[in-house]
Each structure stands twice: as C-alpha cells, then as structure tokens.
PALUM-446550 format. One record per residue (C-alpha): y negated, x negated, z negated. Coordinates in nm, 4 decimals, m for minus. Example, Ala and Ser with C-alpha at 12.3 -4.5 7.8 and 13.67 -1.06 7.14 Angstrom:
# residues 2
[[0.4500; m1.2300; m0.7800]]
[[0.1060; m1.3670; m0.7140]]
***
This chain:
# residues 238
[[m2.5778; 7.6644; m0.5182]]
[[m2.8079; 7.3775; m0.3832]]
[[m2.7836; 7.2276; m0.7505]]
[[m2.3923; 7.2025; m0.7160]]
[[m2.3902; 7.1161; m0.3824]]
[[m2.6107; 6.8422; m0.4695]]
[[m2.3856; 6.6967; m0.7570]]
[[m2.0651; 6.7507; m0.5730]]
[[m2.2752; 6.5250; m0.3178]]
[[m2.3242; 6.2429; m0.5702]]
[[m2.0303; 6.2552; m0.6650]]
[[m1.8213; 6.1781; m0.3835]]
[[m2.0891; 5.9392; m0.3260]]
[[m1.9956; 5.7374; m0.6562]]
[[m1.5869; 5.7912; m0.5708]]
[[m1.6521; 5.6394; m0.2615]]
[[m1.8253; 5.3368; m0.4058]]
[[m1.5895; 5.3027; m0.6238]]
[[m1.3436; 5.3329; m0.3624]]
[[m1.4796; 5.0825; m0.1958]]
[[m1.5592; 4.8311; m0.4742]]
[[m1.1437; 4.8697; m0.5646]]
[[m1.0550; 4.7662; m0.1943]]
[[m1.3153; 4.4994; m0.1952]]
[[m1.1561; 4.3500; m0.5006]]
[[m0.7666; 4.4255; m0.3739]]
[[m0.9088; 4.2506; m0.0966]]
[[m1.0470; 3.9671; m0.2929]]
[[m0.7532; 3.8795; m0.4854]]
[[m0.5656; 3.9063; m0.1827]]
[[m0.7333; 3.6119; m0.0528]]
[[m0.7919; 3.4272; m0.3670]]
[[m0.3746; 3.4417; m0.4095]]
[[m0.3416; 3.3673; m0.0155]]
[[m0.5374; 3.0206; m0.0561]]
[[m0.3624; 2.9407; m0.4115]]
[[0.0119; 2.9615; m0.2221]]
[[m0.1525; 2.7734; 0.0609]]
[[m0.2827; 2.4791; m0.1581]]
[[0.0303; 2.4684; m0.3271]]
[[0.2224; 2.4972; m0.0199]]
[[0.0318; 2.2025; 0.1264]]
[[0.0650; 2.0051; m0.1813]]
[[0.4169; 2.0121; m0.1908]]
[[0.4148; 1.9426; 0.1636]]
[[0.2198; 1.6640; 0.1407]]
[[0.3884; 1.5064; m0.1785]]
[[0.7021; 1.5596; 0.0311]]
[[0.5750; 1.3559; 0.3232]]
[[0.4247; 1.1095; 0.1388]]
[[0.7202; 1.0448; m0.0344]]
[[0.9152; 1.0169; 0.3241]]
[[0.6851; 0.8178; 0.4844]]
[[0.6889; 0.5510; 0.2084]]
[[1.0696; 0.5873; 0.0847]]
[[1.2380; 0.5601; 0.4395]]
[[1.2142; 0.1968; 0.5029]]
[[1.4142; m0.0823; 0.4771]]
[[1.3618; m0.4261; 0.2449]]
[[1.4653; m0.7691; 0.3427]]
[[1.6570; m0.9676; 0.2139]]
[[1.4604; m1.1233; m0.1524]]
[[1.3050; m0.7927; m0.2071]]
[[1.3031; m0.6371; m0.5499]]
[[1.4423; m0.3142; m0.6138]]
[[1.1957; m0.0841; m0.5800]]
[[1.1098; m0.2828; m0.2519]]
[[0.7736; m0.3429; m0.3136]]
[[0.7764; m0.7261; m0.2691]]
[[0.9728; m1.0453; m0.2374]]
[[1.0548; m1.2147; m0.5387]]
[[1.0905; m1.5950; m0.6118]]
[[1.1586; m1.8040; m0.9064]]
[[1.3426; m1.7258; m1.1792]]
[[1.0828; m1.7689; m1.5061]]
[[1.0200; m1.5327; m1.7680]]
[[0.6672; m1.4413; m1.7035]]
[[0.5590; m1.2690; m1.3576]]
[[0.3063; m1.3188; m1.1449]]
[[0.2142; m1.0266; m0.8611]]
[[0.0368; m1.1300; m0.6105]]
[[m0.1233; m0.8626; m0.3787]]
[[m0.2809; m1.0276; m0.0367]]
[[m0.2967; m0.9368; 0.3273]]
[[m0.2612; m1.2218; 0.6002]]
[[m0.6210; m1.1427; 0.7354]]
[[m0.7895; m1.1607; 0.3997]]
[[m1.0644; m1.4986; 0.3885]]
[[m1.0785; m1.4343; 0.0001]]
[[m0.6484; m1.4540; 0.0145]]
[[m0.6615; m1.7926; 0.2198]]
[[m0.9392; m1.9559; m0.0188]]
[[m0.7540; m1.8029; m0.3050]]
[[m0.3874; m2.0026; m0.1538]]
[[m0.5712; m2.3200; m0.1068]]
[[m0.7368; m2.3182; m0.4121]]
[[m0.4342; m2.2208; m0.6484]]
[[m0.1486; m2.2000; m0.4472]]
[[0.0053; m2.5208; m0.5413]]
[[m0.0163; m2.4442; m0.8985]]
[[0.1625; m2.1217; m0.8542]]
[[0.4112; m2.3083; m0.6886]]
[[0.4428; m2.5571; m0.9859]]
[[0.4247; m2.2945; m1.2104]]
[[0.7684; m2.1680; m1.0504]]
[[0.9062; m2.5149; m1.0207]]
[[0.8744; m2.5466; m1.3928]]
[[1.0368; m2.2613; m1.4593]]
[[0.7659; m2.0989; m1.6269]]
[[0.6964; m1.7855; m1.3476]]
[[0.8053; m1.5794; m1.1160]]
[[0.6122; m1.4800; m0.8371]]
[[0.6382; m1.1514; m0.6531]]
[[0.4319; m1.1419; m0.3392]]
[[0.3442; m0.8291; m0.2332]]
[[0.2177; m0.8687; 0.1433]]
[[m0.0368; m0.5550; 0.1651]]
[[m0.1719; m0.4710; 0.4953]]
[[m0.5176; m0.3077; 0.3469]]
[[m0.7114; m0.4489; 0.6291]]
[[m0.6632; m0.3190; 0.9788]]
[[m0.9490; m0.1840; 1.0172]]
[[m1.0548; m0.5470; 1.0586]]
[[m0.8452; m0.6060; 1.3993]]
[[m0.7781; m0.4210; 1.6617]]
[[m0.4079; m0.4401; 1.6604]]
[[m0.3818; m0.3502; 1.3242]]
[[m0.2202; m0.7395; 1.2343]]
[[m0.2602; m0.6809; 0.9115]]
[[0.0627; m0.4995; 0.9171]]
[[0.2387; m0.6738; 1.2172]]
[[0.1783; m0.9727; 1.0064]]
[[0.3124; m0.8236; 0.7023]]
[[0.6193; m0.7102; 0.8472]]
[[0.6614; m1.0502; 1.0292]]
[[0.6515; m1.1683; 0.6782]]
[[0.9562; m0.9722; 0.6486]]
[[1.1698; m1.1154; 0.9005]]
[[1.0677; m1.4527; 0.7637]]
[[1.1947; m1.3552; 0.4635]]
[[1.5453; m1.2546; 0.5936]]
[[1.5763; m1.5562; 0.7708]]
[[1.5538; m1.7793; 0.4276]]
[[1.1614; m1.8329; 0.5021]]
[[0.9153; m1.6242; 0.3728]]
[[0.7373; m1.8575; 0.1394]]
[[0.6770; m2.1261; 0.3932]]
[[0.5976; m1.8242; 0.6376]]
[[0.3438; m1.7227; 0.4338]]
[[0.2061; m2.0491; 0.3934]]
[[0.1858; m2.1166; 0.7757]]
[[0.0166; m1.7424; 0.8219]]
[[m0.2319; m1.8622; 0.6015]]
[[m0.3151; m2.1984; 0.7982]]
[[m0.3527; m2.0215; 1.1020]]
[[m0.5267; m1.7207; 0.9864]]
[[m0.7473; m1.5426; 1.2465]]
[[m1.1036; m1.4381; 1.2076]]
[[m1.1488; m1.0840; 1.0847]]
[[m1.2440; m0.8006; 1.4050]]
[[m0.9918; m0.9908; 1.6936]]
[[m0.6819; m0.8830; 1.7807]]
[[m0.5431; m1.1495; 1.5152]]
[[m0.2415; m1.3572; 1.6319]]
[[m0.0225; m1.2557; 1.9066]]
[[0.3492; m1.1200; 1.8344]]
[[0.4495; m1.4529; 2.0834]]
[[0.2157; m1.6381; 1.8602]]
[[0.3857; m1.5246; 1.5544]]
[[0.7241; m1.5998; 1.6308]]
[[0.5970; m1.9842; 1.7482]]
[[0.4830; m1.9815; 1.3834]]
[[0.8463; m1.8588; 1.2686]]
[[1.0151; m2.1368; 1.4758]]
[[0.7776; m2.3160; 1.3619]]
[[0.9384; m2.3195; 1.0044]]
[[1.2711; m2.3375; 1.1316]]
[[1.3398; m2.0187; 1.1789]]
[[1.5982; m1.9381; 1.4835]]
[[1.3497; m1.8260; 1.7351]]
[[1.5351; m1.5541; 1.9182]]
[[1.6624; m1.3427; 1.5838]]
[[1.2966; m1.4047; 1.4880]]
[[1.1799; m1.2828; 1.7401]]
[[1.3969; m0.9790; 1.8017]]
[[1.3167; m0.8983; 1.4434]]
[[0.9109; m0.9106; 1.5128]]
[[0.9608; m0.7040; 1.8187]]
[[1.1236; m0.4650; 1.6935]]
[[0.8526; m0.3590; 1.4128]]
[[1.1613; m0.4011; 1.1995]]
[[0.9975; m0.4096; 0.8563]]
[[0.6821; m0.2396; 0.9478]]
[[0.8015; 0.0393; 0.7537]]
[[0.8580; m0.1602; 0.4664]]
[[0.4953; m0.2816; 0.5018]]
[[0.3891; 0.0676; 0.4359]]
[[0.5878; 0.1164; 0.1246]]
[[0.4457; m0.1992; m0.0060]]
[[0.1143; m0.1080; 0.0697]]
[[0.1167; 0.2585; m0.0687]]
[[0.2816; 0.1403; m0.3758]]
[[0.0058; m0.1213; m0.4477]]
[[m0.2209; 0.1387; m0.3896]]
[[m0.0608; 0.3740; m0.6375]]
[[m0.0771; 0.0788; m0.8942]]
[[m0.4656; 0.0681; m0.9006]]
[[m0.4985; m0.2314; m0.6386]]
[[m0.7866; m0.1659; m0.4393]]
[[m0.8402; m0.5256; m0.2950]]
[[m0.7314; m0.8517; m0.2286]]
[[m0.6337; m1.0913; m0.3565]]
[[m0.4962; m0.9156; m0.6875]]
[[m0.2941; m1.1119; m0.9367]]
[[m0.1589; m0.9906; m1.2463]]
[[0.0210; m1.1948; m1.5151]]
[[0.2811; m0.9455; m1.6812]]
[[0.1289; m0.6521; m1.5659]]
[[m0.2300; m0.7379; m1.6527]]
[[m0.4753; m0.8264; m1.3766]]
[[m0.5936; m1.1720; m1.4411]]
[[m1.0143; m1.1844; m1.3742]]
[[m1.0148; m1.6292; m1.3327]]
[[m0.7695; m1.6828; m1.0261]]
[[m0.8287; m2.0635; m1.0711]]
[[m0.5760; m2.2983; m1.1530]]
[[m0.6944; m2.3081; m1.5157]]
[[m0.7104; m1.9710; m1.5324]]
[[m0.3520; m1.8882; m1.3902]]
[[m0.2150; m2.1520; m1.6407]]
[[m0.3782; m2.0353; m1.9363]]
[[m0.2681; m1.6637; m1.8641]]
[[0.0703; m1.7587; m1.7781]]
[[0.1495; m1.9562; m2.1261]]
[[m0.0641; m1.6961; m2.3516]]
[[0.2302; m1.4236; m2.1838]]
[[0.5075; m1.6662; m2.2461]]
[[0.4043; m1.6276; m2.6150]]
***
C-alpha cells in the first residue's frame, strides 16, 4: 500500500509541475503578446504624431510644395542649401560663396532652395535658432527672404546667448524694407514656427545631420568653395 501511495504521490507531484510549467508559459506568452500590441500600438502612435506635428504647418509665400524650403531662381540645376541662422560654419560658408551662388542664379544656371533648419537651440537659450527661422518666414512673405537672410547672417549672435531679440529682429526686417508692423505681427505671432519644424524634420529625414549642407541635384557636394560649387553645378548641367 505504501508502494502505491508513494507513486500516486509522485505523481501528482509531476501533474502539478506540469501544471505549473503550462501556466508559467500561458503566462509568458501572455506578456510577450501584451508588449508586442504595446510596441505596435506606440509605433503607430508615434508615426501618427510625428506625422501631425510636422504636416500641420503653414508655408510662406516662395515655398516649394512639399514646404520644405523657399525656392529662388529659375535654372535647371538645384542647389539645397541646409543652414541655421546661429551656425559660425553657415556665416563663413555665406561670405565665402554666397555671392557665387547668387551669380550662379543670375546666370540662369541654378536654383537655390534654402532650407532654414533650426538644428541648433541647444546653443541659445531662447531657442533662436527657430525664432530666427521662422522670422525667415515672414521675410519671405513680405517679398524679402533672401536679403533677410543675408542681414541674419551679418548680425549673427555668438552661440550660448539668448541670440537676437524678437524687437531686434523685426529692426532687421525694416531694415530691408519690410513694413515694420505686418513684420512684426508676423514674428510675434510664431507664425511660421511650425513651418520651421517641418523644415527641420524633413532635413533630418533626408540624411542632413549638420550645417551647412549643400547638395547639387541631390548629391551632397564635399568642396563648398566657389570653385567647387561651379564645377559641380556645370558637371550636373551636363
């Protein structure tokens, strides 16, 4: 009797570790398919607000289609430039080549789009990387953007300030002959800092990780000199 009573023991020993080991692995993949919905929940959540926060924004007026910069000159090669307003490397780069860019337009050989990234805020501490950017903006729906850009340039503040003012940025609007008040109501308002978002996300999709980035065609161009820019710009004319 012992005998039996001792196997019938083992054996409801072994069903109940068995037991156990089957709810320990319900449980398991329980979990494992609880995290799986929840990563693909929160991917599609995110994808979804990503796609918000950059899509709901407004271009001004010169914009290209998808938004992603103003556009200038009507040549058959194009030239993307990708710079933020606080960017020392952006302000060398416009003193050392701008004028050929702007020859190269003149001549009808390019067109420029100039993306105006705000990559940089962590370098001020009003973020004026993007108050700059979207300043840029209004600029550009009053008529000015290019010699807005220019001035921003020529008056660029030093990286880790609180940059330029939103009063000092308008002065620099007027300054171009912009009207001063719709300038200003436009700065003030953050109007296109929304659009300085979508500019900035989509250069980041696109592989730009600093600045300044120019690309001839499509193709980043390594010798931003005004040699360099020349060359690549008639070898994709060809």
């Amino acid at each position: 009797m012992s005998s039996r009573k001792g196997q019938k023991d083992a054996a409801r020993v072994v069903r109940e570790q068995l037991a156990r080991e089957r709810r320990r692995k319900r449980t398991l993949w329980t979990s494992l398919v609880a995290v799986a919905v929840l990563v693909i929940a929160g991917g599609i959540g995110w994808a979804v607000w990503s796609s918000q926060r950059s899509d709901t924004f407004t271009a001004p007026p010169g914009a290209t289609e998808a938004g992603t910069g103003i556009a200038y000159g009507t040549g058959p090669v194009t030239i993307d430039l990708y710079e933020d307003f606080l960017c020392p490397a952006c302000n060398q780069f416009q003193q050392t080549s701008g004028a050929t860019i702007d020859q190269l337009v003149s001549e009808g050989k390019a067109r420029v789009v100039f993306h105006p990234v705000a990559y940089l805020n962590r370098f001020s501490t009003t973020e004026y990387s993007t108050r700059s950017s979207a300043a840029s903006g209004c600029a550009a729906k009053g008529g000015k953007f290019q010699e807005y850009a220019k001035a921003l340039f020529a008056k660029q503040p030093p990286e880790g300030g609180a940059g330029l003012s939103d009063d000092e940025l308008v002065d620099i609007g007027a300054g171009v002959g912009l009207n001063r008040d719709d300038f200003a109501s436009c700065v003030s308002d953050g109007t296109y800092k929304a659009w300085t978002e979508h500019v900035t996300d989509d250069a980041s999709r696109a592989g730009v990780t600093g600045t300044p980035t120019v690309k001839v065609n499509g193709a980043e161009v390594a010798d931003r000199s005004p040699a360099g820019l020349t060359a690549a710009v008639a070898a994709a004319s060809k």
